[in-house]
N, C-alpha and C positions, 0 to 999 in steps of 0.2 A: 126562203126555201130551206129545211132542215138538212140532212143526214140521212133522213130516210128508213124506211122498216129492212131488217135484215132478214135473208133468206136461205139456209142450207141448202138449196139448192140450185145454188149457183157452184159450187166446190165441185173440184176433180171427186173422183173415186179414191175413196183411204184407203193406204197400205196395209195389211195385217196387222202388224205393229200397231198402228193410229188408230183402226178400230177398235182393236182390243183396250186400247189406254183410254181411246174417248168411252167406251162400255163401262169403265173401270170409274172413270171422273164421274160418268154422270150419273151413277147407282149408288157413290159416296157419297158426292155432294160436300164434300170435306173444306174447309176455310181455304188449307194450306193443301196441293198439291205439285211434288216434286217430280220432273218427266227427263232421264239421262238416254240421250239417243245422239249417237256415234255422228258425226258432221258428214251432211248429206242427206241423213236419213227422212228427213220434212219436217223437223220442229216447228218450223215456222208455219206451215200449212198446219199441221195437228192443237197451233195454238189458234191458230184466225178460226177452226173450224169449233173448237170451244169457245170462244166469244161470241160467232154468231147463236151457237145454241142458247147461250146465256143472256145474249142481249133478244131472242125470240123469245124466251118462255119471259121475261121481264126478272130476271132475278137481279143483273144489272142493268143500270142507265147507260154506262161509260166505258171506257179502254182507255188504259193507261197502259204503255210498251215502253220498259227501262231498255236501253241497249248501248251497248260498248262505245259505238263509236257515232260520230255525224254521218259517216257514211251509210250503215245500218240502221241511220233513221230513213232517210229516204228510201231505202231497200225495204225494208218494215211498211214502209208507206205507201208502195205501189204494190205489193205484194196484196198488202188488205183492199186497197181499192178494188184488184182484179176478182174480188168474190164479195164484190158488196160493202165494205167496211171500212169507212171515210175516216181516218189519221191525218192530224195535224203536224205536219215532222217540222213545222216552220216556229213550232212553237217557242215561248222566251218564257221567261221566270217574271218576267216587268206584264205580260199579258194576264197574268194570274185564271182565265180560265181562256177554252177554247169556242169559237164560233157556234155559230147552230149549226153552222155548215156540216161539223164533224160529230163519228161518234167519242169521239178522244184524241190524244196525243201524244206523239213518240217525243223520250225526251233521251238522253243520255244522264249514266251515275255519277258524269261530276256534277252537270247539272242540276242533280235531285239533291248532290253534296251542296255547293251551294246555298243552296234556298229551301231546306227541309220543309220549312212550316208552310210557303206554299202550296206546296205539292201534296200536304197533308190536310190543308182546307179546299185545296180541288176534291181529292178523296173524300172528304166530308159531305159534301155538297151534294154528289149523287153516288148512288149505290156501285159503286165503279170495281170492274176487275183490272188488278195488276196483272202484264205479265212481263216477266224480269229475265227477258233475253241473259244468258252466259251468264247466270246468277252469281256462277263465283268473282265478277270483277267486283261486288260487290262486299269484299272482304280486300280489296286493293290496300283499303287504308281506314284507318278509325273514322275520318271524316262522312266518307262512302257512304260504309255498313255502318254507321250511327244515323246516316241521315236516311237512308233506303230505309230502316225501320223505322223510327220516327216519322218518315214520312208514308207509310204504306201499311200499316198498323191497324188503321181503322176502314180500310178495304172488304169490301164483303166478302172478295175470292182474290186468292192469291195463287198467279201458275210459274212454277221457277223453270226455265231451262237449261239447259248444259250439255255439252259434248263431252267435258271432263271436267267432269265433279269433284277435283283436286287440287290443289294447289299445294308451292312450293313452301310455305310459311303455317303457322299455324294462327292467322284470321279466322275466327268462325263465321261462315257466310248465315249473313239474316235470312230468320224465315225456314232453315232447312231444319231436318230435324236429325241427330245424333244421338246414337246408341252405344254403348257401352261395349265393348267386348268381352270375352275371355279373358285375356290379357290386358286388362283394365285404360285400353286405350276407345276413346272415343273416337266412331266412325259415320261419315255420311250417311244417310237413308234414303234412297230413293224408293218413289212410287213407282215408275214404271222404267226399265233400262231394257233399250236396243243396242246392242255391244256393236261392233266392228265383225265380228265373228260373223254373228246373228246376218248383218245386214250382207254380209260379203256373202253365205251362204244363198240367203235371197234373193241377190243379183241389185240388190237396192245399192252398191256401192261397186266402186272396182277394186279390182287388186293391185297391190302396189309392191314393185318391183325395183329394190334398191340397189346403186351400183356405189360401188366404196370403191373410192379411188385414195392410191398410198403415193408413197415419195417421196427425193430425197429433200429437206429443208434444212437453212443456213440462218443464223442471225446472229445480231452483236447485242451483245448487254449492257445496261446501262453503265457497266465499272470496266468496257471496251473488251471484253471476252466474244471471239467468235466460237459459238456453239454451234454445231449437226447434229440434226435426230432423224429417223425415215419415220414417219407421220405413221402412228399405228403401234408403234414398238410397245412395250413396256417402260414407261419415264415415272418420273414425279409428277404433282399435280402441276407446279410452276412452267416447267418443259412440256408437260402438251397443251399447255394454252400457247406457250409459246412458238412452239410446232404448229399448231394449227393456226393462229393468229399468221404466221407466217408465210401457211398454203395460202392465206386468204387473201393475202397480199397482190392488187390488182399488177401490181408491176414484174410480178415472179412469172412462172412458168405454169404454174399450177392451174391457174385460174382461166387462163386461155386453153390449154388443152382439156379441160373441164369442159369450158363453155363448147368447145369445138363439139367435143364427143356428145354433147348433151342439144345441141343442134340436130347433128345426124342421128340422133333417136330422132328427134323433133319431125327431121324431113322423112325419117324412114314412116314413122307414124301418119302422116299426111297421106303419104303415096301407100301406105296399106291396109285404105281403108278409113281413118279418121283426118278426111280432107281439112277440116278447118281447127286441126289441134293446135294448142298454143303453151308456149312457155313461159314459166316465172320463173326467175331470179329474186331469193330473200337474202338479201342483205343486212349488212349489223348496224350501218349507219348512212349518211347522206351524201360521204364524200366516197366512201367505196360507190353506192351504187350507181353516183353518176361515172366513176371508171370502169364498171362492168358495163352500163350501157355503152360507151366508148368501147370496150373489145368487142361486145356483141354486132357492132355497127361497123367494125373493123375485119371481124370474121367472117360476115353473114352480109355485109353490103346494103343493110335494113337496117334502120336507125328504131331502136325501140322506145316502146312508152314508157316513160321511167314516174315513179308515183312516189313523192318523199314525203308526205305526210298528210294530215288527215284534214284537206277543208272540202268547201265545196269545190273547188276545181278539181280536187283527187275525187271525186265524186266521178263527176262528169268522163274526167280520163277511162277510168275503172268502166263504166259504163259503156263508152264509146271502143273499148278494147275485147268486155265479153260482147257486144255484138258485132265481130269485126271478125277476119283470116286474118289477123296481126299473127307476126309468131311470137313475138317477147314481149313479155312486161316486166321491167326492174323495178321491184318496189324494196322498202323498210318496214317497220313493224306494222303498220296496218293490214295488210293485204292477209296477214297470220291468220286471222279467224273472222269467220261468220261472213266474208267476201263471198259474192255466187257468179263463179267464173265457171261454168260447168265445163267447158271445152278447153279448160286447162289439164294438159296430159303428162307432161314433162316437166319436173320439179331442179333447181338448183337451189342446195342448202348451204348457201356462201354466209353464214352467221355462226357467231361463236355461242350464242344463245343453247344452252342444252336441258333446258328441265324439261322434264317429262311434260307439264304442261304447256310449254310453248312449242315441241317440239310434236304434240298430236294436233296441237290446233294448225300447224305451223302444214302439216302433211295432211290435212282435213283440206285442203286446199285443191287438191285434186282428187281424192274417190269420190267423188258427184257419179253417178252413172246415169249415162243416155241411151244404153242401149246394149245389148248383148255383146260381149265379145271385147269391150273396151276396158284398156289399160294404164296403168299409171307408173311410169316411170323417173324416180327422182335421187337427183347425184349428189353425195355429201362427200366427206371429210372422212379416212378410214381412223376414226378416233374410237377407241371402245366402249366409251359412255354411248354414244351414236348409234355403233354397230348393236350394244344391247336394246336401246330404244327400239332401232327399227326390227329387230327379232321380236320384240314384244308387243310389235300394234295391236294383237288381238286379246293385248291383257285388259282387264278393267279394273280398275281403280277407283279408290273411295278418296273424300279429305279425312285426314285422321289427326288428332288433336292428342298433343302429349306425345309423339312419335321422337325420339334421341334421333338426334342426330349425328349422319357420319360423312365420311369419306368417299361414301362409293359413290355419290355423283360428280365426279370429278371435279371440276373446277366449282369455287366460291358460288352456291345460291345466290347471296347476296351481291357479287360483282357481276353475276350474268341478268340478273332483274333491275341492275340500274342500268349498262348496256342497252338494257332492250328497250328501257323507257325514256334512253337517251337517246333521239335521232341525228343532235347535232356534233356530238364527237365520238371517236372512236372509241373512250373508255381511258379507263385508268392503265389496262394491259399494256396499249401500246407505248408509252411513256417509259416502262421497263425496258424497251427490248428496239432492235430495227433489223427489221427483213430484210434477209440482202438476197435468198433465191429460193426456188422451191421448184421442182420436178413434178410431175404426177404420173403415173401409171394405174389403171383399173386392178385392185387389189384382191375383191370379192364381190358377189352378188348375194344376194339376201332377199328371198321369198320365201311365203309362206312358213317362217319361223326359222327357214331354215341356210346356212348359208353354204355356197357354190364358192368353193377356191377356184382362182386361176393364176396362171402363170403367164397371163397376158404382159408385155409391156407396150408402152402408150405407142397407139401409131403403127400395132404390128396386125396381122390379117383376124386373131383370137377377138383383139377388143373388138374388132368391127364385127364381127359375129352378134357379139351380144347390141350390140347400137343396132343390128340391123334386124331383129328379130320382127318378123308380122303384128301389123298395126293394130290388127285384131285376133286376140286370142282369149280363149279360155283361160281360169286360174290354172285348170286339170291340166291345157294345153303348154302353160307355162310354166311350170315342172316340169313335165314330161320332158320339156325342150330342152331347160338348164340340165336335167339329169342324167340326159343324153350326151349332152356337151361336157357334162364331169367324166363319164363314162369313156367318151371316146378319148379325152386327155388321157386316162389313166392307161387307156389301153395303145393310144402313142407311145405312150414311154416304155409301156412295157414290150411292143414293137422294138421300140429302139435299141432297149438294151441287149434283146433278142438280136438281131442284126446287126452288135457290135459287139461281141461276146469279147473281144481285147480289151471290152473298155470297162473295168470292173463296179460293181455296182458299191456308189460309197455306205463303206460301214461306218459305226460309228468310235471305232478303236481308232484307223486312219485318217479320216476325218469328219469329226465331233461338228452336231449343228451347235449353234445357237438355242438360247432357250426360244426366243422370239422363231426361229425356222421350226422347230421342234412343235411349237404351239401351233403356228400353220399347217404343218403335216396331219398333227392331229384331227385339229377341226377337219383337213381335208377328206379324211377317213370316214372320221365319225356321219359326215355327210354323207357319203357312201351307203354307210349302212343305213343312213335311215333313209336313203332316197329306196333300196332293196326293199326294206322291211315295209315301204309307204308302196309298192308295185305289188309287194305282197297281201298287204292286209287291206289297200287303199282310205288309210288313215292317213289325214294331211303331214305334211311335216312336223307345223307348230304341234299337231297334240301329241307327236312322237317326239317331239323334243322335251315339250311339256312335262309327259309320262318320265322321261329321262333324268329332269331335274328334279321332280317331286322323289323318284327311288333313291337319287345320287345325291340332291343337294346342291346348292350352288347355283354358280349367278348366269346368264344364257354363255349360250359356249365359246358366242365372241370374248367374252369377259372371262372364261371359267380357266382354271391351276392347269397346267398339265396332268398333273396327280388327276383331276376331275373329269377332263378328257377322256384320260386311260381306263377311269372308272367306267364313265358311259360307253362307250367304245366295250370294252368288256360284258356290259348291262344290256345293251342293246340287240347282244347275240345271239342272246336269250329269250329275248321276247316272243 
């Protein structure tokens, strides 16, 4: 018995997005086309529903699916079955071609590294479409992206996809195609891109709601010096790995009152509406994350699923957990990208991991949306690298080739990409340095571009406000909420002072802040204004911060000078 004839009409109804991009592929008919759509959005549907078109009009015989991981081949596999389109995920390098049974087969890029010239006489054999799930892993390593070309070259059709078509190095990914710029760097090109923006406005994704937790941290150095920093401050690049290396520290303070708070969202989101929500925990390696599942099963009385790496048994866990009311899963670097956990609601960012790419793929983990109303809530590190990320989820991003390198991503590129591709030790950091304690307190909140100071300390009735906010809201409704709750703090204090008129309001002749207090204040302001100016004009945050930075300059305003504060703050008044 074959494989079978394929049928479009067995497929759900495509999104706007998908239609327009399948209109687009099938009027060009082009060798090579590139599809960037923000994780969530249906790449994976808009790519099976191009294969069955192309395996019905006969332009190809085959399907070949590159993809990241073992686990995303079976994902990839039952996914094509449910509309018709029989994948081999069991596939070997030693089988050299697939049964009749199947129309093709899911392989993984090391596996196509490997054994190039197989995979390049299966493509020969019959008229076959490639498509190259998360194209950029495919610039991982020369071996990769020598062999994904070499072997995928003689492809009649090639479909690449991506959530973030970036990376941290300058690999050029096979197959894509780059354009030159103005300023003589070479950039990505994509065929068709569905931003975060786009899809958030849609409803195709939810909103995500950042809680930055700060505090105090303690450690000793390798040459026996005990150092304290409050996580967040202004340090050098060595002291906030070290700082944060130290919040992360299963044995501190930190991380348990994280996990606590990040529970009571957990259980608040259940009971208001999203009954079967569930938690992840991203870890940096294999020996934290079996200590975080230990505090989780110590706080929470539920012993969770903990996932350390990528076989078939993390398969099956991963499986057995999205269709489950579990409330946790502690996983490592797997579970970062192209995982479809859709009822995962509540995020813990327990890894030192901070590039921009690991760090969208990392929070692609929860805007899946199912339904009007649902939210995503996820608690990190108040590190400024961090706080700019998650202010910029609605940016979009090209890979750019030739780009200098600097500073402003805080810690080593290179120390945080071995890290991640190491599950079995902590890294090189820890070796430096040993955690002796860490505090935590909710620092700031950060939506829609924009961030909510508070003066919350851990444990007191403010943070439970925010833990406890309705399971189901609007993004509109979740502004309005924070905006009000900035609102009414300010206008407590300004009660207070009222009602304590002995108690003199500090200046800054008598007592001077801190640059660090001074930055806080500011950003608290600046937020202000643009939560007014956003009730005024009902422009989101992000694009009034946006607007902000493009007149002023400078990096989002968890990262930005005072000087550049006082600027926007000033700019904003005006608008």
């Amino acid at each position: 018995m074959g494989a079978g004839a394929v049928s479009t009409e067995t497929f759900p109804a495509l999104r706007d997005w998908q239609r327009k991009a399948l209109v687009q592929y099938l009027r060009r008919r082009s060798a090579d086309y590139t599809a960037v759509a923000t994780p969530g959005a249906g790449k994976t549907t808009f790519a099976l529903r191009i294969a069955a078109e192309l395996l019905a009009d006969g332009t190809v015989e085959a399907i070949t699916v590159v993809a990241p991981t073992e686990h995303l081949k079976t994902q990839w596999s039952l996914a094509a079955a449910r509309v018709g389109i029989q994948l081999d995920d069991a596939f070997r390098n030693a089988d050299l071609r697939s049964s009749a049974d199947f129309h093709g087969a899911v392989v993984t890029y090391a596996q196509v590294g490997m054994a190039p010239q197989v995979h390049r006489r299966r493509t020969m054999t019959r008229r076959t479409l490639v498509i190259l799930d998360e194209i950029h892993h495919a610039g991982d390593s020369r071996t990769w992206g020598d062999g994904v070309k070499a072997a995928f070259e003689p492809a009649v059709r090639r479909l690449m996809l991506t959530g973030t078509p970036f990376r941290s190095d300058e690999n050029p990914i096979p197959f894509v195609e780059y354009e030159r710029g103005e300023d003589g760097l070479l950039r990505s090109r994509a065929d068709s891109v569905y931003g975060y923006a786009e899809a958030l406005r849609d409803g195709v994704v939810r909103p995500v709601m950042f809680l930055a937790y700060s505090g105090e941290t303690r450690w000793r150095t390798r040459a026996g010096d005990e150092l304290a920093a409050r996580l967040g401050e202004p340090m050098t690049r060595d002291l906030v790995g070290q700082a944060w290396r130290t919040a992360l520290d299963p044995a501190g303070q930190w991380m348990p009152q994280v996990l606590r708070a990040a529970d009571a969202r957990l259980q608040a989101k259940r009971a208001g509406g999203m009954a079967d929500a569930g938690g992840l925990v991203i870890a940096s390696d294999q020996q934290s994350a079996r200590a975080y599942a230990k505090l989780i099963n110590t706080l929470t009385g539920q012993r969770p699923v903990v996932v350390l790496s990528d076989d078939a048994g993390s398969s099956a866990r991963i499986a057995a957990f999205a269709a489950s009311d579990e409330r946790w899963l502690v996983a490592v670097r797997m579970v970062s990208e192209g995982v479809d956990i859709p009822r995962l609601a509540v995020g813990v960012y327990a890894t030192s991991a901070s590039t921009p790419l690991y760090f969208a793929q990392a929070i692609g983990r929860f805007v899946r949306a199912r339904r009007p109303g649902e939210t995503a809530s996820v608690f990190l590190p108040s590190v400024p690298h961090l706080l700019g990320l998650a202010s910029e989820m609605e940016a979009q991003r090209d890979h750019v080739l030739g780009k200098p390198k600097g500073d402003e991503d805080g810690l080593d590129d290179a120390l945080l990409e071995r890290a991640q591709r190491d599950e079995q030790a902590s890294g090189e950091l820890e070796k430096q340095f040993e955690a002796l304690s860490a505090t935590a307190e909710l620092d700031q909140v950060i939506f829609d571009g924009a961030s909510f100071g508070t003066a919350a300390q851990a444990g007191t009735p403010e943070e439970e406000e925010y833990l406890g906010l309705p399971g189901l809201l609007t993004a509109d409704q979740v502004a309005v909420l924070l905006s009000k709750r900035q609102a009414a703090q300010l206008a407590a204090q300004r009660r207070n002072r009222a009602d304590n008129p002995e108690v003199p309001e500090p200046r800054a002749e008598s007592a001077p802040m801190s640059a660090a207090q001074r930055r806080v204040a500011l950003r608290r302001q600046l937020n202000t204004l643009v939560a007014a100016h956003h009730h005024r004009t009902g422009l989101p945050h992000g694009k009034i911060h946006a607007e902000l930075r493009r007149l002023c300059g400078g990096p989002p305003s968890a990262q930005a000078t005072i000087e550049q504060l006082e600027q926007r703050i000033a700019t904003v008044q005006t608008l």
